[in-house]
C-alpha positions as CSV (number, residue, x, y, z in Angstrom):
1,X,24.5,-31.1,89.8
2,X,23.4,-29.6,86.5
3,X,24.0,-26.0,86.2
4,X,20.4,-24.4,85.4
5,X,20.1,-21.5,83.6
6,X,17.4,-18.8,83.5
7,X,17.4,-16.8,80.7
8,X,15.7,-13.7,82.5
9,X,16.5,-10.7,84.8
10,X,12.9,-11.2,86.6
11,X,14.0,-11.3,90.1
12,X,10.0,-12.7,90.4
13,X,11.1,-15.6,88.5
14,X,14.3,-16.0,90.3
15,X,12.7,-15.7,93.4
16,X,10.1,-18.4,92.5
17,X,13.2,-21.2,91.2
18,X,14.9,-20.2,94.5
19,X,12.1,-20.6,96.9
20,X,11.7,-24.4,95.3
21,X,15.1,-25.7,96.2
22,X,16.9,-24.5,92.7
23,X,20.0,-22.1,92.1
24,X,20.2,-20.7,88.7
25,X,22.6,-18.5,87.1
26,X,20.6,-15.4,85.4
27,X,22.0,-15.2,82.3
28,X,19.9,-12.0,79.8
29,X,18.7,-13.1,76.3
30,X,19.4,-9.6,74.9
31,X,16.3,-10.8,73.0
32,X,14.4,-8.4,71.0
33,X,10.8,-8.7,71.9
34,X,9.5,-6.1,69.2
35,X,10.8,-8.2,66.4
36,X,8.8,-11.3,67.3
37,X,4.9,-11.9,65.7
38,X,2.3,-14.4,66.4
39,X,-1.4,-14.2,65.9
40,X,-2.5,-15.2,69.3
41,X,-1.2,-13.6,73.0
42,X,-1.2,-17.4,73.8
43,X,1.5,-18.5,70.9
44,X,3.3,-15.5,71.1
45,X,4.8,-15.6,74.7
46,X,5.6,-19.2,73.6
47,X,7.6,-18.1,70.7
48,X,9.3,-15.1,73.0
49,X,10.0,-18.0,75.4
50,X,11.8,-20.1,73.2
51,X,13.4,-17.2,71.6
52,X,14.9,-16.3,74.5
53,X,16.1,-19.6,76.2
54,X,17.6,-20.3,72.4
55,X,19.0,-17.0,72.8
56,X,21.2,-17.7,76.4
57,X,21.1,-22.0,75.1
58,X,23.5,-20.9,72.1
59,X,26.0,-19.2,74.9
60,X,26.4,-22.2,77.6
61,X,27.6,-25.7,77.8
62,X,26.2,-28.8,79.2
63,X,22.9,-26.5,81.2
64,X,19.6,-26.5,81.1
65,X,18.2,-23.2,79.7
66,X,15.1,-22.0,80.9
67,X,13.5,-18.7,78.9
68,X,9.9,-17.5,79.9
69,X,7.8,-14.7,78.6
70,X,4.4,-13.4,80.1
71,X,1.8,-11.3,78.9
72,X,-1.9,-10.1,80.2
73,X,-4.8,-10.6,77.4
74,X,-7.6,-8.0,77.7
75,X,-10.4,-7.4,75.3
76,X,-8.0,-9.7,73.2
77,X,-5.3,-7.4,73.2
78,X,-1.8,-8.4,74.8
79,X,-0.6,-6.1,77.7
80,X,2.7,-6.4,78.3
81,X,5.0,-3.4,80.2
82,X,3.5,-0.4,79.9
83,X,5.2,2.5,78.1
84,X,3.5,5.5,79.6
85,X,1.9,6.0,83.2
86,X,-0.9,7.2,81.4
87,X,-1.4,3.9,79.4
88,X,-1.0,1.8,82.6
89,X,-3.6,4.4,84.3
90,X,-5.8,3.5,81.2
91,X,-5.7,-0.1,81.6
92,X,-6.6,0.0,84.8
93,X,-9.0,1.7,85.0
94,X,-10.4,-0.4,81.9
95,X,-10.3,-3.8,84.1
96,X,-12.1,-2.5,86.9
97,X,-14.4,-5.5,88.2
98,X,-13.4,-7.6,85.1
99,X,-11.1,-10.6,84.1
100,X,-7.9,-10.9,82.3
101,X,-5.6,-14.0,80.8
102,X,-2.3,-13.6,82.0
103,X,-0.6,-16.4,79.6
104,X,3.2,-17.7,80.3
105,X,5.2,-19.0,78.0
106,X,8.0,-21.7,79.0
107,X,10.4,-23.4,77.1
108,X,13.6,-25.3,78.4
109,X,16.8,-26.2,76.8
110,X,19.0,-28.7,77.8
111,X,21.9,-27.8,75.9
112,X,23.7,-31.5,76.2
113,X,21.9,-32.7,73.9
114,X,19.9,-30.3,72.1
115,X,16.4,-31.5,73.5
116,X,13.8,-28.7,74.6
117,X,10.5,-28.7,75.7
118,X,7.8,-26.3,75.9
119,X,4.2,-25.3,77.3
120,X,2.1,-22.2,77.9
121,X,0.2,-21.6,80.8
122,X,-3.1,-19.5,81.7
123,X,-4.6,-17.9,84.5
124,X,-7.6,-16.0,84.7
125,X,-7.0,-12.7,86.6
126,X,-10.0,-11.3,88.6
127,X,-9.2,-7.4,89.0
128,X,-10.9,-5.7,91.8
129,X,-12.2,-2.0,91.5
130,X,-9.5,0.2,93.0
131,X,-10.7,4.3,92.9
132,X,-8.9,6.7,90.9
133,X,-7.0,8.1,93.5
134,X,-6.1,4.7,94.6
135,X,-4.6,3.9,90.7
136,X,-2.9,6.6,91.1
137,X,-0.8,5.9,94.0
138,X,-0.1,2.4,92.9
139,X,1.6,4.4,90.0
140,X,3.1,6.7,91.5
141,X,5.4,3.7,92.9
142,X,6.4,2.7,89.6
143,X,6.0,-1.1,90.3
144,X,3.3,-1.2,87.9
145,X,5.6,-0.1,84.8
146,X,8.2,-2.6,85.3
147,X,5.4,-5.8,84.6
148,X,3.7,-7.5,82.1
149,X,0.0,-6.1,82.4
150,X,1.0,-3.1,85.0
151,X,0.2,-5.5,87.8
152,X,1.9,-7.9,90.5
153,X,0.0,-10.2,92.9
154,X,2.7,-10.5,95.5
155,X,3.6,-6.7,96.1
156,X,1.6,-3.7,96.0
157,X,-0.7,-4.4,93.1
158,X,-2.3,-7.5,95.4
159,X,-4.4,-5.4,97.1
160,X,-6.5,-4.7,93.8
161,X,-6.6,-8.4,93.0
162,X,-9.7,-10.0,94.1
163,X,-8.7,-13.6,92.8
164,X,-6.9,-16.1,90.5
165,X,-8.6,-19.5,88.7
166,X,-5.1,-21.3,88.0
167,X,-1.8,-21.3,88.7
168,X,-0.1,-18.1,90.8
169,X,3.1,-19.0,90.0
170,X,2.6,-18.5,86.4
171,X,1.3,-15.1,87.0
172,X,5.0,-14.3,89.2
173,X,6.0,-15.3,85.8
174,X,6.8,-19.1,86.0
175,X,4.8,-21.9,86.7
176,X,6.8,-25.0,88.8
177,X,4.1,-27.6,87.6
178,X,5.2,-26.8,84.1
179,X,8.8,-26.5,84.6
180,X,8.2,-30.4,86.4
181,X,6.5,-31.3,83.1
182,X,8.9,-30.0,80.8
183,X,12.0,-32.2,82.2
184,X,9.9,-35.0,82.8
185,X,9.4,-34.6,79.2
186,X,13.1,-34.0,78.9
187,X,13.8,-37.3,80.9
188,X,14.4,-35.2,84.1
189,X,13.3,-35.5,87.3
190,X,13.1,-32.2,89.1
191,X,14.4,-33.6,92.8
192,X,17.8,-34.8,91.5
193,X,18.0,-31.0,90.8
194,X,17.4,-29.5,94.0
195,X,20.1,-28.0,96.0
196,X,20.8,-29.4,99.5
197,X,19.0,-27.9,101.8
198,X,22.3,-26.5,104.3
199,X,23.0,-24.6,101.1
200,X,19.7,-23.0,100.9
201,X,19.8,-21.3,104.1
202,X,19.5,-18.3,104.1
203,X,18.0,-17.9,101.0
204,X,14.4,-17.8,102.0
């Protein structure tokens, strides 16, 4: 079996890999996000992506790296973890009723041989209209300030999501029809990885 790397502490994302039959080892990039610049949300969580699995690539052998990034576009502004309650509670109250990008970057390194692919993915976020006191109890819980756009879809911020168009893996922060594309592209083929199922029990 190929060891599998994912260059991320986002138990989402690890939950997601698990969940399909994979077993990586969560390796940090240490990357730091402040000191990468692109001019769209779109091709800057691509180069965070590759930044990162580059990052983890350069400290393994004979693995394949997998880095992600994601970030919500509003108004054309990128959203990513909030700094301040009161700059979540902003946003938020901003999106009522309205739709946001939630863009993903992916990039995967198969440090064999060197080769990596990559690929962004969108989904269009449909925000319900939660009231102010219902804002603020979502922050008071402090899930919102440890994700991109102060938001989750599969814990308490679900209940103010009225929808998705696209992909709701990518908004957990990885997409699986990507990371399928990517090593196809890499000359992979995404069973030959999966662990056997005995081993997974338990996980799920």
């Amino acid at each position: 079996m190929r060891r599998i790397v994912l260059a991320s502490s986002s138990p989402a994302r690890l939950h997601v890999l698990r969940q399909a039959g994979l077993d990586p080892t969560v390796m940090v990039s240490g990357v730091d996000e402040e000191a990468v610049s692109a001019p769209s949300v779109s091709q800057l969580v691509g180069a965070l992506a590759r930044a990162k699995a580059a990052a983890v690539a350069a400290r393994v052998d004979d693995a394949l790296v997998i880095g992600c990034d994601s970030l919500l576009e509003f108004d054309g502004q990128a959203q990513g973890k909030p700094v301040t309650v009161e700059q979540a509670a902003g946003w938020w109250r901003a999106r009522c009723g309205r739709t946001g990008i939630l863009h993903t970057g992916h990039c995967l390194i198969d440090t064999s041989t060197g080769q990596e692919a990559a690929e962004v993915a969108e989904t269009v976020i449909c925000f319900g209209s939660p009231t102010e006191a219902e804002i603020r109890a979502y922050l008071g819980t402090d899930e919102p300030m440890q994700v991109a756009g102060a938001f989750t879809i599969e814990g308490l911020g679900g209940w103010f999501v009225d929808g998705l168009d696209g992909d709701a893996g990518n908004v957990l922060g990885l997409s699986l029809p990507v990371l399928r594309r990517l090593l196809l592209k890499l000359g992979l083929s995404i069973t030959d990885l999966w662990i056997p199922s005995e081993q997974r029990h338990g996980w799920i």
